[in-house]
C-alpha positions as CSV (number, residue, x, y, z in Angstrom):
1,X,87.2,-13.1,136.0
2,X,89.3,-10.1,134.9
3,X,87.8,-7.2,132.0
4,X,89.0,-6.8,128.4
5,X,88.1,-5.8,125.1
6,X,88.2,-9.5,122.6
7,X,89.7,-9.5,119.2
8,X,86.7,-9.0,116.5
9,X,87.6,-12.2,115.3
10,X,87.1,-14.3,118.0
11,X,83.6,-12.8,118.1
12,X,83.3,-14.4,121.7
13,X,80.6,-13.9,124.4
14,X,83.2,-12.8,127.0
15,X,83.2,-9.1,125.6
16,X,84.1,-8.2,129.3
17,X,84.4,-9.6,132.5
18,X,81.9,-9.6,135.4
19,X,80.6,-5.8,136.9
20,X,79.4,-7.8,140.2
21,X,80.0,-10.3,142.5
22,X,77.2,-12.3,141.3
23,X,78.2,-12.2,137.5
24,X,81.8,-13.0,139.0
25,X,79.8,-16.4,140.5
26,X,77.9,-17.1,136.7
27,X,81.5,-17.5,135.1
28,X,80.3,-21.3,134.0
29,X,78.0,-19.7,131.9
30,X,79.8,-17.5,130.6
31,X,82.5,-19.5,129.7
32,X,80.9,-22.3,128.4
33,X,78.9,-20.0,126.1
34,X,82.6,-18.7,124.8
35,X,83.4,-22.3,123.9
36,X,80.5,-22.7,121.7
37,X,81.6,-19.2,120.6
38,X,84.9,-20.6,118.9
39,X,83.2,-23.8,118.0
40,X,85.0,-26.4,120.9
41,X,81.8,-27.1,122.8
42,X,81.4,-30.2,121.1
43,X,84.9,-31.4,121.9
44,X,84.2,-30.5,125.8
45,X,80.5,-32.4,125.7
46,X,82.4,-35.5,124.1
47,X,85.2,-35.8,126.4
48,X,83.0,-35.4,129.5
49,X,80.7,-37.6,127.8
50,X,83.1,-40.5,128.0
51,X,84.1,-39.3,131.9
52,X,86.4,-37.5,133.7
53,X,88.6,-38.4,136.4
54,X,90.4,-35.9,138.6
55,X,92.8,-36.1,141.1
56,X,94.3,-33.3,143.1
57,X,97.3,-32.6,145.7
58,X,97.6,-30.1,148.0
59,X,93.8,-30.3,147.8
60,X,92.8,-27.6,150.1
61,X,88.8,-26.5,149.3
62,X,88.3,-28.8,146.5
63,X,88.8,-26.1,143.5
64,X,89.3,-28.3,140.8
65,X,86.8,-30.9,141.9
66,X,84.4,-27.9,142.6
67,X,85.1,-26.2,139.5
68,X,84.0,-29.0,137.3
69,X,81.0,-29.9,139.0
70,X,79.9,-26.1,138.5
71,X,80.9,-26.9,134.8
72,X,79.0,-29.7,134.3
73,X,75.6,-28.5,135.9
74,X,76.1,-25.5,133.6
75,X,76.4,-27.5,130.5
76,X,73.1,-29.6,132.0
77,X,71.5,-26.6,132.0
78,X,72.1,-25.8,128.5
79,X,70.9,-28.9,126.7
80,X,67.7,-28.9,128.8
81,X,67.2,-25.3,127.4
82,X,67.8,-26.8,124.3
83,X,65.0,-29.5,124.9
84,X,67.8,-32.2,125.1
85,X,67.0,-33.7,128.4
86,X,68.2,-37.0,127.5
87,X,71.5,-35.4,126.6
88,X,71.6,-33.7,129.3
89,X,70.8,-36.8,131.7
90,X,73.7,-38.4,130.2
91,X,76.2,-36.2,132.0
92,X,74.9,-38.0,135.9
93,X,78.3,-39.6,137.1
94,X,80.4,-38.8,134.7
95,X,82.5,-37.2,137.0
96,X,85.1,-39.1,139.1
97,X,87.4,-38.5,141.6
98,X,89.9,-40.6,141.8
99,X,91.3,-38.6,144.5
100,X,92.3,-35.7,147.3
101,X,95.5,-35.5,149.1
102,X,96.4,-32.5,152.2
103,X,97.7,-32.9,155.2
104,X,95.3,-30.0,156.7
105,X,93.0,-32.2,158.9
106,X,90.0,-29.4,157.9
107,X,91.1,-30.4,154.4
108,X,90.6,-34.1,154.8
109,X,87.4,-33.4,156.9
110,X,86.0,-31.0,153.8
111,X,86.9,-33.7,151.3
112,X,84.8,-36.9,153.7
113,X,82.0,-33.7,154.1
114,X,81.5,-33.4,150.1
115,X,77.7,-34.7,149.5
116,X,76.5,-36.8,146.9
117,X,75.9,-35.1,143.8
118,X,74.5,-36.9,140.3
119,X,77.1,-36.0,138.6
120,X,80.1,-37.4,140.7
121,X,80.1,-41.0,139.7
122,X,80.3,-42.1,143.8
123,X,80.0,-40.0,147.3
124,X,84.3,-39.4,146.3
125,X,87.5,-40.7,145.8
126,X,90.1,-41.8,148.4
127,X,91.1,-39.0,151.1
128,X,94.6,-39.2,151.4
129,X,96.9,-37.1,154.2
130,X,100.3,-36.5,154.3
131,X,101.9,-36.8,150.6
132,X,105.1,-38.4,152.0
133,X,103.5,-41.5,153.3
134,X,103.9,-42.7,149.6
135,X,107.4,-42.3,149.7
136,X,109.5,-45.6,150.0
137,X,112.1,-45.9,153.3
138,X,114.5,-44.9,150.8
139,X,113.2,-41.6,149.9
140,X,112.2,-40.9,153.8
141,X,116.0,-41.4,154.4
142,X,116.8,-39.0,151.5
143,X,114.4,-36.6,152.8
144,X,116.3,-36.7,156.3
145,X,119.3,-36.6,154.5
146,X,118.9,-33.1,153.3
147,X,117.4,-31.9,156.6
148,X,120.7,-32.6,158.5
149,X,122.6,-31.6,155.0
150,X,121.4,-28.2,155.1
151,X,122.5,-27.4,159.0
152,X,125.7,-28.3,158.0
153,X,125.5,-25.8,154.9
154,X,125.0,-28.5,151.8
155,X,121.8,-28.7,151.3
156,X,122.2,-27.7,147.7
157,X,124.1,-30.8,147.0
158,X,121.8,-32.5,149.3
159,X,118.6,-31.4,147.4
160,X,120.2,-32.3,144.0
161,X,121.3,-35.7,145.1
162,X,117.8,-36.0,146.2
163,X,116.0,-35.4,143.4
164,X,117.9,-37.4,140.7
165,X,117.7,-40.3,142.7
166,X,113.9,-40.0,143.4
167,X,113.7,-39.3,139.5
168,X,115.9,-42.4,138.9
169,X,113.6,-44.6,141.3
170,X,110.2,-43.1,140.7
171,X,108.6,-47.2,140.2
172,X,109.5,-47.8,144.3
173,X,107.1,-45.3,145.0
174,X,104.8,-47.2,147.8
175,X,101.9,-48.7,145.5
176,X,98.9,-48.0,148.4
177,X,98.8,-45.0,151.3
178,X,96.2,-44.8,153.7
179,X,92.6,-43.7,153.1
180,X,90.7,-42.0,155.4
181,X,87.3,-42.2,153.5
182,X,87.6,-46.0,152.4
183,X,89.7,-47.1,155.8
184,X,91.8,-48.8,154.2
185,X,95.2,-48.4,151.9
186,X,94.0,-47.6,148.6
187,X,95.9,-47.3,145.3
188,X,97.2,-44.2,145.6
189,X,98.7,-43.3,141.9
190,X,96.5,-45.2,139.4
191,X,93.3,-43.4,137.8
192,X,91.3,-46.7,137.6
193,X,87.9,-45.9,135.5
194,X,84.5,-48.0,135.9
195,X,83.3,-49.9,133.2
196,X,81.1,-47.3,131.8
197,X,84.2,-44.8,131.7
198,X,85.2,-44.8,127.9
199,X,88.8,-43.8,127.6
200,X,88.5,-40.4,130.3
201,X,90.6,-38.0,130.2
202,X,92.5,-38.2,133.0
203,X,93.5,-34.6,134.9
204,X,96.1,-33.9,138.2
205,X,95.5,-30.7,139.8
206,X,98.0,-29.5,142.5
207,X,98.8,-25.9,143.7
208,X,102.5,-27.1,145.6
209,X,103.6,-25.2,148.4
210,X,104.8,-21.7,147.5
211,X,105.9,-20.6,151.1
212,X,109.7,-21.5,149.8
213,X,109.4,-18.8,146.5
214,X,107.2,-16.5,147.4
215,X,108.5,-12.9,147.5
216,X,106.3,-12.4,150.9
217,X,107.3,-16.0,152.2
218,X,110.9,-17.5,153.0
219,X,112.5,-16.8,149.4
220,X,114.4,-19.9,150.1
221,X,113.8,-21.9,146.5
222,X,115.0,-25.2,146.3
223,X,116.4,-25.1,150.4
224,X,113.1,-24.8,151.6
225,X,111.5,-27.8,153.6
226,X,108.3,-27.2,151.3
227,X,110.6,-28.3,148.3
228,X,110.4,-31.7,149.4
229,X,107.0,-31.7,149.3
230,X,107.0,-30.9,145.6
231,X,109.6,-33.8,145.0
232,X,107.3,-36.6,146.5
233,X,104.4,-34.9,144.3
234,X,106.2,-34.6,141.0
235,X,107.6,-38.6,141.5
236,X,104.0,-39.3,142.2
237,X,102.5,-37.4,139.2
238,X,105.3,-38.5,137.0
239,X,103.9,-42.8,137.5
240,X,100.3,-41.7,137.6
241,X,101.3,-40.2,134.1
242,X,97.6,-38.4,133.9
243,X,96.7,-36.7,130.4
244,X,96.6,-33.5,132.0
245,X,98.3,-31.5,135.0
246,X,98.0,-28.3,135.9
247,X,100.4,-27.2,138.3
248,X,99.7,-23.5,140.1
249,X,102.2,-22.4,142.6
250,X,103.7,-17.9,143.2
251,X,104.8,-16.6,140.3
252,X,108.6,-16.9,141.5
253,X,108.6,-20.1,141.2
254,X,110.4,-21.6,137.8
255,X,109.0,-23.4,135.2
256,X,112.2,-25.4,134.7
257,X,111.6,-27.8,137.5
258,X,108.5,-28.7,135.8
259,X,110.7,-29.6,132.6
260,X,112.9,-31.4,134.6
261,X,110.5,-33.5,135.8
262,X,108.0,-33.9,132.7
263,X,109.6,-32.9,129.1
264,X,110.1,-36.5,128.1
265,X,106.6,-37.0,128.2
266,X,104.9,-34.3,128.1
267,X,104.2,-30.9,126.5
268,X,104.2,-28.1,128.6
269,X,102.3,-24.5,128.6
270,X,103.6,-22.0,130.4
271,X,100.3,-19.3,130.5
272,X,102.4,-16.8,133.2
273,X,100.4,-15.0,136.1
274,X,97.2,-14.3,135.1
275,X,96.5,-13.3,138.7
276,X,98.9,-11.4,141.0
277,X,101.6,-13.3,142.5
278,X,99.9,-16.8,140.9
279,X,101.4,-18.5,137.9
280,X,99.7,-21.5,136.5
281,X,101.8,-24.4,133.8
282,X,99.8,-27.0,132.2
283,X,101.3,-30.3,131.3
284,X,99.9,-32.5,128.3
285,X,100.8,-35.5,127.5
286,X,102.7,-36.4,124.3
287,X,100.2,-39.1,123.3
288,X,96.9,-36.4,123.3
289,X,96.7,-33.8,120.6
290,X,96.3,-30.2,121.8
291,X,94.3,-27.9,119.7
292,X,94.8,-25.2,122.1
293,X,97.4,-22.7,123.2
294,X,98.2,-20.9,125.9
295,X,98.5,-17.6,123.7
296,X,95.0,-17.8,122.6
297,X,93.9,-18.4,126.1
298,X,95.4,-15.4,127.7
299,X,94.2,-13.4,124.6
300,X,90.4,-14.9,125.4
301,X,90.4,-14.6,129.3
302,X,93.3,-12.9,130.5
303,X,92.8,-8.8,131.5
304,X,92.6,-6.6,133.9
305,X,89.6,-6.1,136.4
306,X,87.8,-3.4,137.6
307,X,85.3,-5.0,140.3
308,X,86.3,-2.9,143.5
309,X,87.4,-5.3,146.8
310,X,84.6,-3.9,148.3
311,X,82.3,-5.6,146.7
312,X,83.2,-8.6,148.7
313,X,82.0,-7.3,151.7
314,X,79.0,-8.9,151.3
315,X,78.6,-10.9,153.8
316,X,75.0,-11.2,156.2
317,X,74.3,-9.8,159.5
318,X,74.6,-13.4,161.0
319,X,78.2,-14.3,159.7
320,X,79.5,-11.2,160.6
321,X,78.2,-11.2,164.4
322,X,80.1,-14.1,164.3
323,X,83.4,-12.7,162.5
324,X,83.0,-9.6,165.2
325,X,82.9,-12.1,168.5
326,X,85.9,-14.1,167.2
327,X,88.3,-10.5,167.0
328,X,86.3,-9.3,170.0
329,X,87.2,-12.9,171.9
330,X,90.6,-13.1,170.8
331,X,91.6,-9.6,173.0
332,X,89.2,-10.6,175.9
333,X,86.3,-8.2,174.8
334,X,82.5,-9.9,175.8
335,X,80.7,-10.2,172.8
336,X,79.7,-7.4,170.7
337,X,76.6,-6.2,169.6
338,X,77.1,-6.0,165.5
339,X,75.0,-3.5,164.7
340,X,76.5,-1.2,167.9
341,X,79.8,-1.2,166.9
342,X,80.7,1.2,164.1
343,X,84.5,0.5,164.4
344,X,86.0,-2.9,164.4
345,X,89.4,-1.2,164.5
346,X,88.9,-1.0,168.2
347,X,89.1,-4.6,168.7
348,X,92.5,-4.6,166.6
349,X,95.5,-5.3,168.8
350,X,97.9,-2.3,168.8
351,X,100.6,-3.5,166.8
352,X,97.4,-3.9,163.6
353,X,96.0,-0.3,164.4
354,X,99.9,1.3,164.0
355,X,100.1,-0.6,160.8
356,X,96.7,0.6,159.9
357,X,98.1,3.7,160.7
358,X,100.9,3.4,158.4
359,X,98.6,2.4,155.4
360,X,96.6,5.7,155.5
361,X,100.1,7.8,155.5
362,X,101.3,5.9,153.2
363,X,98.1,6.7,151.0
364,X,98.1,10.1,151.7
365,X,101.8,10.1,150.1
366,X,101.1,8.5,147.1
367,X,97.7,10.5,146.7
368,X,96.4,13.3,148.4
369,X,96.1,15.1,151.9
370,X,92.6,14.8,151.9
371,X,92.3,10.8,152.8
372,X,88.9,11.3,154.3
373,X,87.4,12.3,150.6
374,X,88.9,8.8,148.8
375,X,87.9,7.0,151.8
376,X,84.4,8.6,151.4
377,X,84.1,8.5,147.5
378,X,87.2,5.6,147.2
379,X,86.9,2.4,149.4
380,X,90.4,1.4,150.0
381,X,91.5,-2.1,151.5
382,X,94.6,-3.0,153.1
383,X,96.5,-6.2,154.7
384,X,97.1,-4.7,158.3
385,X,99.2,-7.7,158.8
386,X,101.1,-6.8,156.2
387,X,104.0,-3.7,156.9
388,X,102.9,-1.0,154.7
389,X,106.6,-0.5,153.9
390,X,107.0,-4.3,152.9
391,X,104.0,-5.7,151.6
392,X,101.4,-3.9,149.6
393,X,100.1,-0.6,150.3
394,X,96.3,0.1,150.9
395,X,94.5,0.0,147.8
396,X,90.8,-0.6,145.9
397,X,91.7,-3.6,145.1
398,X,92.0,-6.6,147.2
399,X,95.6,-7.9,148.5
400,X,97.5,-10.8,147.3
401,X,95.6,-13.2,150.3
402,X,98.0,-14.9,152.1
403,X,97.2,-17.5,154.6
404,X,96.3,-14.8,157.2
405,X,95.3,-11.7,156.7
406,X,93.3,-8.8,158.4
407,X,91.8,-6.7,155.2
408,X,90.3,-3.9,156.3
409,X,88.1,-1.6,154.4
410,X,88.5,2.3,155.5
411,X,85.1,3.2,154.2
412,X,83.2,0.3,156.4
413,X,85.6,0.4,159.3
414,X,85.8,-3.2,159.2
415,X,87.6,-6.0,158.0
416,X,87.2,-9.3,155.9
417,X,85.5,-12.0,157.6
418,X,86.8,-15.4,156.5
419,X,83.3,-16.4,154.3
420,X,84.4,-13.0,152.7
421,X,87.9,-14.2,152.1
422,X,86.5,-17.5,150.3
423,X,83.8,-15.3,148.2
424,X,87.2,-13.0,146.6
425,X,88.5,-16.6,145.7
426,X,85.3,-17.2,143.6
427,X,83.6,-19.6,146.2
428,X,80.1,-19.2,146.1
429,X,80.1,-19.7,150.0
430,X,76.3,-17.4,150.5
431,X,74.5,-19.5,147.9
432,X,71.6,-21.0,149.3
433,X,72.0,-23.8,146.4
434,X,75.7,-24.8,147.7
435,X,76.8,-27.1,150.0
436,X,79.8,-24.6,150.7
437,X,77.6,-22.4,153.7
438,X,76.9,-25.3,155.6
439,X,80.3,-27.5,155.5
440,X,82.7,-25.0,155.4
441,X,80.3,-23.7,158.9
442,X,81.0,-27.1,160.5
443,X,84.6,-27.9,159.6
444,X,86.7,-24.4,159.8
445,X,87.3,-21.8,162.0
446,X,87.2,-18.1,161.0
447,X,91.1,-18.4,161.3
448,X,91.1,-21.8,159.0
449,X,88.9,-20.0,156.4
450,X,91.6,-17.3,156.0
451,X,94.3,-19.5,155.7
452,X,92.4,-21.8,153.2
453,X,91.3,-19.0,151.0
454,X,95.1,-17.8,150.8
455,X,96.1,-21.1,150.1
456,X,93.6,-21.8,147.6
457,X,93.7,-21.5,143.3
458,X,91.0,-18.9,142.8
459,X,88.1,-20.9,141.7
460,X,86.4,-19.3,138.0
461,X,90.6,-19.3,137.0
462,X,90.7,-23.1,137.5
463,X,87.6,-23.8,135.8
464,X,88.2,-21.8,132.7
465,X,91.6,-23.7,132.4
466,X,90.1,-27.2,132.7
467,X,87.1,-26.3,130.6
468,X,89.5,-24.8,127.9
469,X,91.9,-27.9,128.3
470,X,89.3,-30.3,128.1
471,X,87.3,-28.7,125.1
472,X,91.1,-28.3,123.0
473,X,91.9,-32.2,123.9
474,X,91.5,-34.5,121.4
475,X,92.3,-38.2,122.1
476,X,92.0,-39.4,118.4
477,X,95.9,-39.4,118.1
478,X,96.9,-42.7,117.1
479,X,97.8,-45.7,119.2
480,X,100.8,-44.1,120.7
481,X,99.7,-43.8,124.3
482,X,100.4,-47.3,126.1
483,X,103.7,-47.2,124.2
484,X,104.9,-43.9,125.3
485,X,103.4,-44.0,128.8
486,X,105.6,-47.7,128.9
487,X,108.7,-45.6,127.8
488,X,108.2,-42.7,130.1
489,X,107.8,-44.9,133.2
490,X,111.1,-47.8,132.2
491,X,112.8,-44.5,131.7
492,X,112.7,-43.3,135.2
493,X,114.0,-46.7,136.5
494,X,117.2,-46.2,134.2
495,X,120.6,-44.1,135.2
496,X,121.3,-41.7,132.8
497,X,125.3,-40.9,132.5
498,X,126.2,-37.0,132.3
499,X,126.5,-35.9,128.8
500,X,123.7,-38.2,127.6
501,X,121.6,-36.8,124.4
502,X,118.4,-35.9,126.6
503,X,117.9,-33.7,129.3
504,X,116.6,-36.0,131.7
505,X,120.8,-36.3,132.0
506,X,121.1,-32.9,133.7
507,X,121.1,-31.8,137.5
508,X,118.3,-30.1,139.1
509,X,120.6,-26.7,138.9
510,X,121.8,-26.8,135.3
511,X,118.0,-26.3,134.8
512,X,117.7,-23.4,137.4
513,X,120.6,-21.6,135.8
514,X,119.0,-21.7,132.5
515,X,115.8,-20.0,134.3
């Protein structure tokens, strides 16, 4: 959670953000404290009171669900020091999942590994895998339509064709996909709440693929084969019609497709990049009243940080013997003594240790002559995979993670191990308290826990959004929501002809141009 100096007239407890990994880790805290600050605590105890049901894509680690149960325990914790235990006891199971959806099979496995906790109402919600297997034979065939489309150099047509057609025919999405927690094929698109559920807010969370925009990925937009991934999650999200979406995805990628998709029935929030190369959107639905803004929340949360990268490298003797034996492994090397070996670099295969090379020239450019006295005084981290000439340059701060990544610290003459990689994310992976040390242990490699970390939302960003959304929702808007959820789903069965009054009558590029 970045630094910054708050407006006197928010008079907020978030004067400035976290000096330490472990104040980095309180962010619940500190953020649910700021909500009583401004007076919205109330709003956030009702609507979890009456439940609240998640459902992500792209699930990866769990971030949302993780997020809110941090939230929840943190809000426990306050009414007991209040001396309102009952209160407090009244917030068991009033989380629900409805549920997770990746493809990753160390995804799926996290997801059936979650343990029972008293505030989920049961052990999760249904673990679903691939996100096309909701897709009707029609859409498969459109799918495979643009895949032969673009070898033959119209995939742009292809990709538009594409996506009105799946917009036009979002109802013949396939009502039930395959559940790997409940065996069975389970509803995969309807937030269904038990009885003691009294109208929950309903919330999709999906960071979609970002290989396609990203400026260190393909740069291949809308042509990418990622894109379609986002087209079977948008049709999907669009019947589902939750309350609340927040959509995460590289800063490259346009908000316009989201207005494509959503502006008929929702309100949308574009709140930028709060974290390098990440830019988050939140959707809310026409029939909720938003108290909020996404102005007021980069002016609360959003700043720069000063907490050095290597503060991360935290990790314990154990976890790094093991992070040593896998780089030692991986080039033939016996296993290593940790404590021997002063140098990790030595274990780098040559093509690392010439870009590692390349990083301390480059800093000495930029800089000074004297490298060893900022390595000595300055800890500086760099991406060795990463082309000092293309990606970023060594720094004190840690790289944009990407889903691989050797970040090596000069001063410590080692790199990131992947538990490290989670603990920049926000993941409170050497807790003793958490499930995270112990699951994450069972069901990733050191190579999986990279690539999940640079995959994943960073984790105090996600649950400041949800806790701000949730506390700024009020539901008290009328009896306008069966109506317009009604409207929003006959209209994606209708076909709209071009020059129509809405904008739902406009191609997929008319809204790209305007981006």
């Amino acid at each position: 959670m970045p630094v910054k100096r708050m407006p006197a007239r928010h008079d907020s407890s978030l004067p400035e953000g976290p000096r330490t990994v472990q104040e980095m880790l309180d962010w619940p805290t500190r953020v649910i404290a700021a909500m009583r600050d401004i007076g919205q605590f109330e709003t956030w105890l009702s609507n979890l009171r009456g439940g609240l049901i998640v459902g992500t894509h792209f699930s990866g680690l769990l971030t949302a669900e993780l997020a809110l149960e941090q939230l929840v325990h943190a809000t426990a914790d306050v009414l007991e020091r209040n001396g309102q235990t009952s209160e407090s006891e009244q917030l068991h199971g009033r989380l629900m999942s409805a549920w997770t959806c990746d493809k990753l099979p160390e995804s799926q496995d996290f997801a059936m590994s979650w343990p029972k906790s008293r505030y989920w109402h049961d052990a999760g919600g249904c673990c679903f895998g691939d996100i096309f297997d909701s897709s009707s034979d029609e859409m498969i065939e459109k799918f495979n339509f643009v895949d032969r489309a673009k070898e033959e150099g119209r995939g742009r047509h292809a990709v538009q064709d594409t996506q009105t057609y799946m917009f036009r025919h979002v109802r013949e999405i396939v009502e039930e996909s395959a559940c790997f927690r409940h065996r069975k094929c389970c509803k995969s698109h309807e937030y269904t709440p038990p009885e003691d559920f009294h109208d929950p807010v309903t919330i999709e969370v999906a960071g979609t693929p970002c290989v396609g925009w990203s400026i260190l990925g393909k740069r291949e937009g809308v042509l990418h084969d990622s894109h379609l991934a986002f087209l079977a999650w948008a049709a999907k999200t669009r019947l589902a019609s939750p309350m609340i979406i927040v959509h995460e995805c590289t800063a490259a990628f346009p908000v316009s497709l989201l207005e494509y998709w959503f502006d008929d029935m929702y309100v949308l929030h574009d709140i930028g990049s709060p974290r390098p190369n990440r830019r988050f959107t939140w959707l809310i639905r026409k029939d909720c009243r938003f108290t909020g803004s996404a102005e007021e929340f980069n002016e609360m949360f959003a700043a720069r940080t000063t907490m050095l990268a290597d503060a991360f490298f935290c990790a314990p003797s154990d976890v790094l013997q093991e992070g040593l034996n896998v780089i030692a492994q991986s080039r033939g090397f016996a296993p290593q003594e940790v404590s021997r070996v002063k140098d990790w670099s030595i274990f780098y295969p040559p093509g690392t240790r010439e870009r590692m090379d390349g990083h301390l020239r480059m800093w000495m450019k930029k800089r000074s002559p004297d490298i060893m006295k900022y390595i000595k005084n300055y800890p500086i981290i760099a991406d060795l995979d990463q082309n000092p000439g293309y990606g970023p340059t060594a720094s004190l701060q840690c790289p944009t993670l990407v889903s691989h990544g050797t970040l090596h610290n000069f001063f410590r003459k080692r790199c990131m191990v992947g538990e490290e990689h989670l603990l920049s994310m926000g993941f409170p992976i050497f807790d003793e308290d958490c499930f995270l040390k112990s699951v994450v242990g069972n069901v990733m490699s050191e190579r999986m826990m990279k690539q999940m970390a640079g995959n994943a939302m960073y984790l105090p960003l996600i649950g400041i959004q949800l806790l701000y959304l949730i506390s700024h929702l009020d539901k008290t808007n009328g009896d306008n929501g069966c109506k317009l959820r009604r409207m929003g789903r006959l209209a994606s069965t209708l076909s709209f002809s071009s020059g129509g009054g809405h904008g739902l009558a406009r191609s997929l590029f008319d809204y790209l141009d305007d981006s």
